[in-house]
N, C-alpha and C positions, 0 to 999 in steps of 0.2 A: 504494500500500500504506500502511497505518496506520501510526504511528508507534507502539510499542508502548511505549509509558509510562503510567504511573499517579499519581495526585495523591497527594503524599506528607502524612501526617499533620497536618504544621504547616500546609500550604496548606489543607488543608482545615479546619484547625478555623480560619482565616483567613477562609476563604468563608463558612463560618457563621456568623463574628463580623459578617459582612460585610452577608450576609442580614438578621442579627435590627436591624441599623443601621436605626435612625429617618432617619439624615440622610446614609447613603448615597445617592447619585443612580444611577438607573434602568440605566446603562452600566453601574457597578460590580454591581449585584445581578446585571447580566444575567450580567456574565464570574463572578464569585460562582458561580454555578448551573450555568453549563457546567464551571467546575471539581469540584464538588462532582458532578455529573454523569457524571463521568469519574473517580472515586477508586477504584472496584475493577473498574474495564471498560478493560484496554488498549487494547481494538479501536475503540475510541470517539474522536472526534475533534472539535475543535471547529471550527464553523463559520463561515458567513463574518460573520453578525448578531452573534459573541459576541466573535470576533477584533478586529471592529470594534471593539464597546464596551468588550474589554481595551484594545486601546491606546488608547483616549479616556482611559479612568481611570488607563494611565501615564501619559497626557503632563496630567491634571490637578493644579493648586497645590494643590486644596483635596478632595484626593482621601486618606484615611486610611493609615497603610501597611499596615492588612490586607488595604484593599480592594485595594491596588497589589500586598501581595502574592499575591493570590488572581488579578488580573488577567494577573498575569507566567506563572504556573501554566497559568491557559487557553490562552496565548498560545505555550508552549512545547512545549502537545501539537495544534498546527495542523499540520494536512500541509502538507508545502512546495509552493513552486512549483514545477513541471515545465515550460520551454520545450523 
C-alpha cells in the first residue's frame, strides 16, 4: 500500500529551485522531479531510479541544500520494504 503523503510547499519550491539549477547534477534533478511529481498525488510513490539518485545527492559534498532538501522529500514518500 502507498504511503499517503504529499510534498509539502517548501520541498517543493526546493525541487524547483532545484530543476531551474545550471549546476545541479543529473541525480539531484532526477529526485527534484519525483518530488515535484508527487506534490498533490498521495497515491504516488517514488521509485526505485529516483530513490536511488535521492540518496546519491544526500550523501553528496557538493550537492546544494535545496537539492538535498528536495532529495530527503523523494526519499521519505518511498514504500518501504516488506520481508
Amino acid at each position: 500500500m502507498a504511503k499517503q503523503e504529499v510534498t509539502s510547499k517548501k520541498a517543493a519550491s526546493a525541487a524547483s529551485k532545484t530543476l531551474r539549477s545550471k549546476t545541479a547534477s543529473k541525480a539531484a534533478k532526477s529526485a527534484a522531479g519525483s518530488t515535484l511529481s508527487q506534490s498533490k498525488a498521495p497515491n504516488k510513490v517514488t521509485g526505485e531510479k529516483a530513490s536511488s539518485a535521492a540518496s546519491k545527492t544526500l550523501r553528496s559534498k557538493s550537492a546544494s541544500k535545496s537539492a538535498k532538501s528536495a532529495a530527503g522529500s523523494a526519499l521519505t514518500q518511498k514504500p518501504s520494504k516488506k520481508k
